[in-house]
N, C-alpha and C positions, 0 to 999 in steps of 0.2 A: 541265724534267722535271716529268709531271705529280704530283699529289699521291696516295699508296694510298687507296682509296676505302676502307669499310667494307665489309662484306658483310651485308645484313640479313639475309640468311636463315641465315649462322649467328650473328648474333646472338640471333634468334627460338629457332634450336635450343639454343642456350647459356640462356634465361631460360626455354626450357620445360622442358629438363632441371632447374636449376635448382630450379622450380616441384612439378615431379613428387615428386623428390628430398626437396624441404621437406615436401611434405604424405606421403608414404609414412611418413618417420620421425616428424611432429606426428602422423600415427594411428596408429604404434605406440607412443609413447609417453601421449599421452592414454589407450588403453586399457590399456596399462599402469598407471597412476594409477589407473583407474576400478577394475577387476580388485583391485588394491591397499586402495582405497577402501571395498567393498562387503565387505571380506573384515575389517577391522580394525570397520567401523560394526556387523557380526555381527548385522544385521535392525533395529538403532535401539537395542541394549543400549549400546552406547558412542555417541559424541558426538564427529568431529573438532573437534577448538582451532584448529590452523591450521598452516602450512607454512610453509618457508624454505627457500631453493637457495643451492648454493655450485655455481659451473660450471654442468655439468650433471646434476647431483644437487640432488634434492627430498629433504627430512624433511618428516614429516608427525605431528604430536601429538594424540595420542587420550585417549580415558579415559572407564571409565563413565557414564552420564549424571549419578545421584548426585554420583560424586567430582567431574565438571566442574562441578556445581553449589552444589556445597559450597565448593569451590576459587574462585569466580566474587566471594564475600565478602571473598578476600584479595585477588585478581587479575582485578580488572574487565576487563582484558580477554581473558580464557575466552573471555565472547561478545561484546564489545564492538568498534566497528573494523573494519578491514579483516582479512581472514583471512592476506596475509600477511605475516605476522612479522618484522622484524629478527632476524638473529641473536641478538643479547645477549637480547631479551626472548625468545625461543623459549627458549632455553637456560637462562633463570631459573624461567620455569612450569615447565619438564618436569622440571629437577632440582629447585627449591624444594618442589613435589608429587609429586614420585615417578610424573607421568604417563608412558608408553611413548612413542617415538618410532620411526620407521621408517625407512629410506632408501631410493629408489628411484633409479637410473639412466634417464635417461632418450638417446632416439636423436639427438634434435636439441638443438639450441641454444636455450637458456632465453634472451630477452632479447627487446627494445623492436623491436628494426630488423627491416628485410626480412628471410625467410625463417629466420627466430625464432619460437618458439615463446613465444607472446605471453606475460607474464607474468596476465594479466587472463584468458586461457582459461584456464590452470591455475588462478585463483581462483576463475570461474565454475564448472567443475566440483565443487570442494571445499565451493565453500560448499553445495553440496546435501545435504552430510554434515552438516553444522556448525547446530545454533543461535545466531541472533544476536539483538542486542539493539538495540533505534531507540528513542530517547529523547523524538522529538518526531515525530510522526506525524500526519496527520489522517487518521481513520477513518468510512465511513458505517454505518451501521445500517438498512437496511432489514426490517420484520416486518408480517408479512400478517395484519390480523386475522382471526381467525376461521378460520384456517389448518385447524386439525384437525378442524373441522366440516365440511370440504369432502370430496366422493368421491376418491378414488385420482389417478382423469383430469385432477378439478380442478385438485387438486393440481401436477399432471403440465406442466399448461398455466400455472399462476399462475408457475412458481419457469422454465421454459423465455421465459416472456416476458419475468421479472424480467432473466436470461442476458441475452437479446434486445438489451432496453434498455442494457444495461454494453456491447454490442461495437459497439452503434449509436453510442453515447454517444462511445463514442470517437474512429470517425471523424466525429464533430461533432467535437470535439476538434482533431482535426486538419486540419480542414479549416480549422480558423480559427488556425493555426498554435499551437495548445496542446495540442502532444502527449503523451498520458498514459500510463502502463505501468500498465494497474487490474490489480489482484489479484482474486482474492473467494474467499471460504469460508463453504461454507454455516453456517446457523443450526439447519438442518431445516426452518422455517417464515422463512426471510430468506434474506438474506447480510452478511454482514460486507463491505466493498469497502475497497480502498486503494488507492494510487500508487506503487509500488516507489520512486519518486523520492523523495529528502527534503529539506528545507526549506521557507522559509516560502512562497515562487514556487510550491512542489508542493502546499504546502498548499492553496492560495486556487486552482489547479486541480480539486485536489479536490474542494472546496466549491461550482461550477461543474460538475462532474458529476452533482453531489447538484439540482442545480436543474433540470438540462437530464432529467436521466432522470424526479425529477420532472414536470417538461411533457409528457415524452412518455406518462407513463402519465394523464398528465390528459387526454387527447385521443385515446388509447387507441381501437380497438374495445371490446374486454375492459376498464374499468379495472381494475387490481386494490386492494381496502381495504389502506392501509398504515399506519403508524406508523410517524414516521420521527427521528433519531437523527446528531447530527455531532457528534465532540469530536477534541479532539487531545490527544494523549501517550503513553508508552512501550509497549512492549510486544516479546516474544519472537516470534521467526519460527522456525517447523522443518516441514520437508517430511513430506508423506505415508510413513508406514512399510509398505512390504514388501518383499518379494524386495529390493529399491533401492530409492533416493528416486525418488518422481515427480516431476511437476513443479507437483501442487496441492503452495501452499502453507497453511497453521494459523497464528494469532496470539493470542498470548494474553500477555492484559497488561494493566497499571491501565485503559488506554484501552479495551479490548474488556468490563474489567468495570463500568468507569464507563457503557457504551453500552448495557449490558445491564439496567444499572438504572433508567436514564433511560428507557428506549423500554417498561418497564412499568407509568410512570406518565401513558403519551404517550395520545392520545385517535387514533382514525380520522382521518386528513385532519391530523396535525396534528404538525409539525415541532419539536423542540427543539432545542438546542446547550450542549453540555455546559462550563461555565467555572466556573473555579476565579478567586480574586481574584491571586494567588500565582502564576498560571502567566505565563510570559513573551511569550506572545501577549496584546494587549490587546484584547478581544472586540470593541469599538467601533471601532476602528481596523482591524483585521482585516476586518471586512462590509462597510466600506468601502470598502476594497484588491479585496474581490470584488465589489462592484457597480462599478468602476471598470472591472474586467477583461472585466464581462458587458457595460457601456457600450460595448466595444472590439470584441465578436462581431458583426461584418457580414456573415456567410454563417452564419446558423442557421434552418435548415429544418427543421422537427417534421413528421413525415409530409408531408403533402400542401399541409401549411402553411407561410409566412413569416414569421417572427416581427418583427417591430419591435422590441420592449424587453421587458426583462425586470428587474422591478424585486425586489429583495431588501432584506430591512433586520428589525432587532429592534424586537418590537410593547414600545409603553409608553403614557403618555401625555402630553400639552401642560401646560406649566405656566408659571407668570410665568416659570420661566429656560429656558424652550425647550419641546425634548423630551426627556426623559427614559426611560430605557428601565426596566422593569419585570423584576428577579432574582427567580425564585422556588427557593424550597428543597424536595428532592424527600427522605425518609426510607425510606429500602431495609428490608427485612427485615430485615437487621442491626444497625438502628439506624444506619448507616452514610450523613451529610449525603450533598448533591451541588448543587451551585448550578448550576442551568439558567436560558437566557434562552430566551422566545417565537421566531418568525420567522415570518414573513410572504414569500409569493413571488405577486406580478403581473406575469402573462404578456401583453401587446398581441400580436394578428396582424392582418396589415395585414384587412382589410373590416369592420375596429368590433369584433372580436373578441377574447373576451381569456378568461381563464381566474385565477382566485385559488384558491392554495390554502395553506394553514395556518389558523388560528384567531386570531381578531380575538381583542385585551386582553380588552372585556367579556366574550366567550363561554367565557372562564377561572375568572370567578369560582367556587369552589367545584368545581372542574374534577379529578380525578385526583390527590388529595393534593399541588396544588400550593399550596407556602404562599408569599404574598407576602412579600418579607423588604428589601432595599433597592433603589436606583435606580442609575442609571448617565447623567451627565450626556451 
């Protein structure tokens, strides 16, 4: 007797019902959330904390932007971490601050497996309510000198090409298997640029985007005059305020204001890197982890060009015990230190061609109130 076969095609009818079924109820219930969302946020007056499910019911914890920030000194993680919650610590902010919580029902099934409502869409969507906080970031700075002397058009063209370069940049990026998630928010006369990724890996991407978009504006039709700016450390994330979040993000944080100080002591053509002795990244070690990484780029094409190498490294000088790199101290309008180092970027394209940009040690002396202060073996 032979054996019953399957039938595929009502197996097909079973996993497409299935299918249908899942996604009809994951969009009513995301919009449900969203609808939820948009109506507790009250235009950016209040600030989600974060959410937790039991089954398939969501709470969601809110509270003015103030009280979340005020509450943030007792309860780092207000913004800190992932948005969502264990129970017990849900249930300690909202009752230890008297924040509101909310409960939503939802149509499908909250959880990991097949035709689940992922737990990571529902925190995608929420965090666009939510300020958070990144403690270790690498951030660029790009600024256009001379920006507000330019016509309207100019304008129009210098900060559209800047664009340009960040979406170029990234399928270079990816082409050579280092792919990046950039952010950017403007400056009015720059952008701010980042890696939604974090870690040291994201970092030293980062800083490899800073060189590549560099090259490309060196080789440019248009160049444009920059001033340019890399440091790492913390800073707050929150989405564009209206009707809803958008999906430009804002940051702002030691790192954004450490970058802002630094890039107005920077010269045309001339790169800094913002380092503290204290910070956990070792600048020296770090530039080498990213010249290693640029060593590793075999498909980087700049326009029309082939690049062969691409050299990076902190300007100093030779001495009986090597090279030493050269710290200078930069004093903001507030009196307020900042220890920066030089950098140097040499581009090779294959026919003898090559491109340098940054600013050579000597051509610093007396440079932008940069003071010499020590060395870095």
């Amino acid at each position: 007797m032979s054996q019953p076969r399957n039938n595929p095609y009502l197996s097909n009818v079973s996993k497409n019902y299935l299918l249908q079924t899942f996604k009809a109820d994951e969009t009513v219930s995301l919009n449900r959330i969203n609808d939820t969302l948009e109506k507790i946020w009250d235009s950016g007056g209040n600030t989600v904390i974060g959410w937790t499910h039991d089954n398939n019911d969501i709470e969601i914890c809110y509270a003015p932007v103030e009280a979340a920030v005020s509450g943030y000194r007792r309860f780092p993680r207000i913004f800190e971490g992932n948005r969502q919650f264990s129970g017990k610590s849900f249930n300690t902010i909202c009752t230890e601050l008297n924040f509101p919580r909310i409960r939503i029902k939802l149509s499908g099934v909250i959880g990991i497996a097949r035709y689940n409502i992922h737990v990571n869409t529902i925190n995608n969507l929420i965090k666009r309510y939510c300020i958070t906080y990144t403690d270790n970031r690498a951030v660029i700075l790009f600024d256009i000198v001379k920006f507000s002397l330019k016509s309207p058009t100019e304008q129009l063209c210098q900060l559209k090409t800047l664009e340009y370069y960040i979406d170029k940049t990234s399928s270079i990026m990816a082409d050579n298997d280092l792919p990046v998630d950039l952010h950017r928010s403007t400056t009015g006369d720059g952008y701010y640029i980042w890696n939604n990724n974090v870690g040291n890996e994201h970092n030293i991407r980062t800083y490899i985007v800073l060189a590549i978009m560099l090259t490309l504006n060196s080789i440019g039709e248009n160049r444009i005059p920059l001033r340019s700016a890399f440091a790492i450390g913390s800073h707050f994330t929150y989405h564009h305020v209206d009707t809803l979040p958008r999906g430009i993000e804002y940051i702002v944080g030691d790192v954004t204001i450490k970058l802002s100080r630094i890039v107005n002591s920077c010269a045309e053509n001339q790169l800094l890197i913002g380092y503290q002795a204290d910070e956990r990244v070792n600048i020296v070690d770090f530039m080498k982890d990213c010249q290693e990484y640029l060593d590793g780029m075999t498909r980087l094409h700049i326009h029309t060009k082939s690049v062969i190498d691409i050299r990076t490294y902190l300007t100093g000088y030779k001495s009986d015990n090597g090279f030493e790199v050269q710290q200078y101290c930069i004093t903001d309008k507030h009196g307020l230190s900042h220890v920066v180092c030089n950098i140097k970027l040499n581009i090779y394209f294959y026919g003898n061609e090559s491109v340098r940009i940054g600013k050579m040690t000597q051509e610093l002396h007396g440079l932008n109130h940069l003071l010499p202060v020590s060395w870095l073996g």
